[in-house]
C-alpha positions as CSV (number, residue, x, y, z in Angstrom):
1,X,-7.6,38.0,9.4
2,X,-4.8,35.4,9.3
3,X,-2.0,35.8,11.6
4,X,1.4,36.0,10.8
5,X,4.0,32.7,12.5
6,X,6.6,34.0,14.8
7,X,10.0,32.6,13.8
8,X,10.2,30.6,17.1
9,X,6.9,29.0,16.3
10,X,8.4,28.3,12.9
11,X,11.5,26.8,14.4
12,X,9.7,25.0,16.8
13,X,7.7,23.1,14.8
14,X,9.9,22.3,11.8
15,X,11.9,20.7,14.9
16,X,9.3,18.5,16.2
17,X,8.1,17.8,12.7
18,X,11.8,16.5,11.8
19,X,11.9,14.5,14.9
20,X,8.8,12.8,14.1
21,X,10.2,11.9,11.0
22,X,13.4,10.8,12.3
23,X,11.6,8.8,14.7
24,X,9.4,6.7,12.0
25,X,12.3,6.3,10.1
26,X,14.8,5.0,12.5
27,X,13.8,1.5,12.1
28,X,14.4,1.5,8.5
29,X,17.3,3.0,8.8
30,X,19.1,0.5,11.4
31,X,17.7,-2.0,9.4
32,X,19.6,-0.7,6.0
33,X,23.1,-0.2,8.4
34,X,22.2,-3.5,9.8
35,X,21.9,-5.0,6.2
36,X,25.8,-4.2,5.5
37,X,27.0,-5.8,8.4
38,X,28.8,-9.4,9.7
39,X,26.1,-11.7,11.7
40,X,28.5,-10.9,14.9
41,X,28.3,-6.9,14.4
42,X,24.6,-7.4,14.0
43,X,23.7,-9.3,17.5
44,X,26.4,-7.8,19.4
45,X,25.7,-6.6,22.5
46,X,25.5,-3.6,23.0
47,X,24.4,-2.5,19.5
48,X,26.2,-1.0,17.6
49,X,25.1,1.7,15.3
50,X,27.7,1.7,13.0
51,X,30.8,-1.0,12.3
52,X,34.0,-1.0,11.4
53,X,33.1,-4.6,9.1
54,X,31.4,-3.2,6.6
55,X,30.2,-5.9,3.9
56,X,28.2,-6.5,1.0
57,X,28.2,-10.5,1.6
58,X,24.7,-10.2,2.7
59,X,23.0,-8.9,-0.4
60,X,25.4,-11.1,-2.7
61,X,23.9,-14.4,-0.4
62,X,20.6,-13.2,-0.9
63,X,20.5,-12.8,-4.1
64,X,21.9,-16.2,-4.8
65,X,20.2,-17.9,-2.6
66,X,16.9,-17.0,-3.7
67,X,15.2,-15.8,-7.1
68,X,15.0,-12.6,-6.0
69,X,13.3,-11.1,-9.5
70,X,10.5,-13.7,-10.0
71,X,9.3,-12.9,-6.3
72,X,9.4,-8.9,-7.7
73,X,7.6,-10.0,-10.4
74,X,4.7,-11.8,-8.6
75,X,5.1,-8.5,-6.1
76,X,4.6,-6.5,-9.0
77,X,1.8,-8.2,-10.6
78,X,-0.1,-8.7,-7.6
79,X,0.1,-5.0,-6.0
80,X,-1.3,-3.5,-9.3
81,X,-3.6,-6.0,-10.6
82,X,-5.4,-6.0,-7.5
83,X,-5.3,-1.9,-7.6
84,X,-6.7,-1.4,-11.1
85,X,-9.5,-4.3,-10.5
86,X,-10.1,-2.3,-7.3
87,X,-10.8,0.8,-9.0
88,X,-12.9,-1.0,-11.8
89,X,-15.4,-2.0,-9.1
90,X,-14.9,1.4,-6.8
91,X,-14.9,4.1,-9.5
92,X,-18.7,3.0,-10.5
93,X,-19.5,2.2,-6.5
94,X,-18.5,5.7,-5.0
95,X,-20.1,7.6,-8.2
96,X,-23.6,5.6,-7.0
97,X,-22.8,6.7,-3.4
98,X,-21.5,10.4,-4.0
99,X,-24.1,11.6,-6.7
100,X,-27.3,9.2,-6.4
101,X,-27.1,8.5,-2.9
102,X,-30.0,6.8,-0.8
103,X,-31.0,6.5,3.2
104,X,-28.7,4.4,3.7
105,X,-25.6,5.3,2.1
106,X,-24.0,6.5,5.0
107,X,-24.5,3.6,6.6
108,X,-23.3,1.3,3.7
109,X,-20.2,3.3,4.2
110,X,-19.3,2.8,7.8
111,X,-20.3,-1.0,7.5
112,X,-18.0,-1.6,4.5
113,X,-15.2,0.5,6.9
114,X,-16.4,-1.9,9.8
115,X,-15.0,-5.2,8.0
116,X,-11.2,-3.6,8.0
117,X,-11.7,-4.3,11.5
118,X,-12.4,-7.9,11.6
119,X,-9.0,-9.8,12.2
120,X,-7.7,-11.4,9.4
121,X,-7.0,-15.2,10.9
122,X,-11.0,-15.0,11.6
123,X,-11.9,-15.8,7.6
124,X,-8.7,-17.6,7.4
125,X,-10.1,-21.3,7.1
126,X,-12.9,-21.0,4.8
127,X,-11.1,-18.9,2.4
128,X,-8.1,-21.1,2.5
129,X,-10.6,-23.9,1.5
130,X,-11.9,-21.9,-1.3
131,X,-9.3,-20.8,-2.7
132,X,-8.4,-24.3,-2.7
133,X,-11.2,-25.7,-3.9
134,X,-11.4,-23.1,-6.8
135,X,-8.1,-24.2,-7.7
136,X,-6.6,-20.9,-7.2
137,X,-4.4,-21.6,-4.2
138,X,-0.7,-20.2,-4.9
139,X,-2.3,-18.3,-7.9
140,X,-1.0,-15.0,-8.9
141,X,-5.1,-14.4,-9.7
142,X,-5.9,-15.9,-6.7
143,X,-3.8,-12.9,-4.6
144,X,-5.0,-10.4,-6.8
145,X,-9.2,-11.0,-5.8
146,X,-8.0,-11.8,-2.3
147,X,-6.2,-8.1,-1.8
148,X,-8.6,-7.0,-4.2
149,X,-11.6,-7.3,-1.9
150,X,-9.4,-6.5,1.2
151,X,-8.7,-3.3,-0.2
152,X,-11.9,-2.2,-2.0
153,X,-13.3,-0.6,1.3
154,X,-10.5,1.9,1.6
155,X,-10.3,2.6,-2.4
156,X,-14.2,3.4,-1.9
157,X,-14.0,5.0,1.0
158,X,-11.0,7.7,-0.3
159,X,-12.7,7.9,-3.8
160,X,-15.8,8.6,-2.4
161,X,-14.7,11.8,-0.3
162,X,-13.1,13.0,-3.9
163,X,-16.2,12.5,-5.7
164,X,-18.3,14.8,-3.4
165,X,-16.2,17.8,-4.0
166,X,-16.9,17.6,-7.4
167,X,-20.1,19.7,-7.9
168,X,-22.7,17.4,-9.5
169,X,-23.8,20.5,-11.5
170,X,-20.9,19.3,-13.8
171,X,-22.3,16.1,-14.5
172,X,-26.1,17.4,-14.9
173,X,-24.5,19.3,-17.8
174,X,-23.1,16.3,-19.0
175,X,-26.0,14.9,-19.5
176,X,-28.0,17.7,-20.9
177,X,-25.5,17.6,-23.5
178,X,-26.7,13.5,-24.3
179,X,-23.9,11.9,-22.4
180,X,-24.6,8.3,-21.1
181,X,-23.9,6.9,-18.0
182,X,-20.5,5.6,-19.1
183,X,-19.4,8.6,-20.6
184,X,-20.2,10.6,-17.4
185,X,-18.3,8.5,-15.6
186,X,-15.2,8.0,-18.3
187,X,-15.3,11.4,-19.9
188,X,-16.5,13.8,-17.3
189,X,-15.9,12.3,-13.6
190,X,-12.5,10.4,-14.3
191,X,-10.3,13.4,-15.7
192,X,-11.8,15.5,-13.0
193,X,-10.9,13.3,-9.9
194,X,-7.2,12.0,-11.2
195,X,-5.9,13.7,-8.4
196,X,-7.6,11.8,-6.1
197,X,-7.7,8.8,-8.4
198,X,-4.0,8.8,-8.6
199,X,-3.4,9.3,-5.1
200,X,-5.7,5.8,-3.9
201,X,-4.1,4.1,-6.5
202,X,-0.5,5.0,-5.1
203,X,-2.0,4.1,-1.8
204,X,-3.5,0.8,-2.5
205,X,-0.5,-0.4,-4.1
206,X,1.5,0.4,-1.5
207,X,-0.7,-1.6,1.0
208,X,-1.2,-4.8,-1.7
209,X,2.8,-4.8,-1.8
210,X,3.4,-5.1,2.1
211,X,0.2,-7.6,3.0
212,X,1.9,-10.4,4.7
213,X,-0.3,-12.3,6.4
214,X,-2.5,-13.6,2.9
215,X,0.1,-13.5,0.7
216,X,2.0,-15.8,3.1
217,X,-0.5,-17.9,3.9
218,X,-2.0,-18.7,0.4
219,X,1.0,-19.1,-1.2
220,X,3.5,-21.9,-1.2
221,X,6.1,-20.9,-4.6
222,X,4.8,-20.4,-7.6
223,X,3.1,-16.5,-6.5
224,X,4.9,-16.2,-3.6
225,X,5.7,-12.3,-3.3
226,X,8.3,-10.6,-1.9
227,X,6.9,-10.6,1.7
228,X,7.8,-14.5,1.3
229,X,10.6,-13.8,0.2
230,X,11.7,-11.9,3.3
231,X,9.9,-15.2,5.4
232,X,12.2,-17.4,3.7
233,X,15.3,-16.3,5.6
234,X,13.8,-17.1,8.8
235,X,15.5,-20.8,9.5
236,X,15.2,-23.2,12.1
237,X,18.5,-22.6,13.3
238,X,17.5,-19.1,14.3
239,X,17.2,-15.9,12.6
240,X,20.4,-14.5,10.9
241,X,19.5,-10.5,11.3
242,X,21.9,-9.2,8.9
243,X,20.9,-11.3,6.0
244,X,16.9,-11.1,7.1
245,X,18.1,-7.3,7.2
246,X,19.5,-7.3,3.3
247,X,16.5,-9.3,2.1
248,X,14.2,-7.0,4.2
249,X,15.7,-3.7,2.4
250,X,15.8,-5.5,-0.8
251,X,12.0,-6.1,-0.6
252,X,11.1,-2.8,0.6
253,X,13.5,-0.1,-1.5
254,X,11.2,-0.6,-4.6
255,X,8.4,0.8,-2.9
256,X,10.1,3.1,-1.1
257,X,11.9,4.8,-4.4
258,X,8.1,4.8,-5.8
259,X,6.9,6.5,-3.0
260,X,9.7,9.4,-3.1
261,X,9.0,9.9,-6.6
262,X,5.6,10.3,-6.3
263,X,5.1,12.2,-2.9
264,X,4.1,15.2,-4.9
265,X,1.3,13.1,-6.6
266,X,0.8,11.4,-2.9
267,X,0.4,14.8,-1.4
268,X,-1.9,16.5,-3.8
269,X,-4.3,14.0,-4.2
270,X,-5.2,13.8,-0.4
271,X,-5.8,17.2,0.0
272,X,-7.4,17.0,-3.2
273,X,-10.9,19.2,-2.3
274,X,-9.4,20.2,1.1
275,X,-8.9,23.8,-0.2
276,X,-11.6,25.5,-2.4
């Protein structure tokens, strides 16, 4: 028998979990205020919070300085592509795992999970010299397998875990009723796990559209992203925080207005199977 929450419980923990919030989201919020201020309000010491110079110079510098919406685009192409080729390759993969598995499937998992951990400047040379050498350096394509295969343990991983709440019983009917392996997956599995689905995609694109280090790195202009766009204001002069600030909050408030609008989405698909 459940028991009921005391109001000072209640109160208590919507308090610590506001100031947990608060906490994550101070830095992008002094880096929005930050954003509308003069160079001079922005180092001065000490910081100020708020200013009484108030200006929009920044964002109109920014935006022609740079071209801000072919560096969305190549943000835009890249975050997604490299999402739904993801899921082309996991969908299949985590239906193997969750419903035929073998000895060794568990173990399959945890190794693919092992190579997150491997630090990124490690494979740095010899993929630089393939990409090269396949001629799809500062390629648009080229991004797209690179986060692609970055990702594909995670989009596994999470699609996996949905797939194993769905009772296989489902499918066995499926195929008493003559459908293929295709249609199982397309017809049967698919509808069933959009939750889930929805909710790695979401995910994925959302850590595609802030990799820096790659898309950095093997990039120069023509599919350079937004995360070099934000690398571009960097100078050897110095860094001038309030215009790094504007072009950090333009980069950023796409993804952020996705994520609020689909938090719902976000939310039910990882506790997709949690509650049966």
């Amino acid at each position: 028998m459940s028991r009921a929450i005391s109001p000072r419980r209640k109160a208590l923990t919507t308090l610590a979990a506001w100031s947990v919030a608060l906490l994550i989201f101070f830095p992008v919020l002094w880096m929005i205020l930050t954003s509308f201020k003069t160079e001079t309000s922005a180092v001065a010491v000490p910081p100020q919070l708020f200013t009484a110079d108030w200006t929009l110079e920044n964002y109109a510098e920014v935006w022609s300085r740079s071209d801000y919406p072919r560096f969305f685009w190549n943000s835009v192409v890249i975050a997604v592509g490299s999402t739904l080729l993801g899921l082309v390759i996991a969908i299949p993969a985590a239906w193997a795992m969750a419903f035929v598995p073998g000895k060794r499937t568990k173990d399959l998992l945890m190794w693919m999970l092992s190579t997150k951990m491997m630090p990124a400047v490690a494979v740095l040379i010899p993929l630089y010299l393939i990409m090269q050498r396949a001629g799809l350096f500062d390629t648009k394509i080229g991004l797209v397998l690179v986060l692609m295969l970055i990702n594909l343990p995670i989009i596994i991983w999470m699609l996996y875990t949905y797939f194993k709440e769905i009772p296989g019983e489902i499918l066995e009917a499926a195929r008493m009723d003559g459908a293929g392996l295709l249609d199982e997956i397309i017809h049967v599995l698919t509808p069933m796990a959009v939750p889930g689905i929805a909710s790695t995609m979401l995910l994925n694109i959302i850590l595609a559209w802030n990799e820096a280090f790659w898309t950095i790195t093997l990039t120069t202009t023509k599919a350079a992203p937004l995360s070099a766009f934000i690398a571009s204001f960097s100078a050897p002069q110095g860094l001038f925080y309030a215009k790094l600030s504007a072009a950090s909050a333009m980069a950023i408030m796409p993804i952020l207005i996705l994520g609020w609008f689909s938090q719902k989405q976000l939310v039910r698909g990882l506790t997709f199977g949690a509650v049966k």
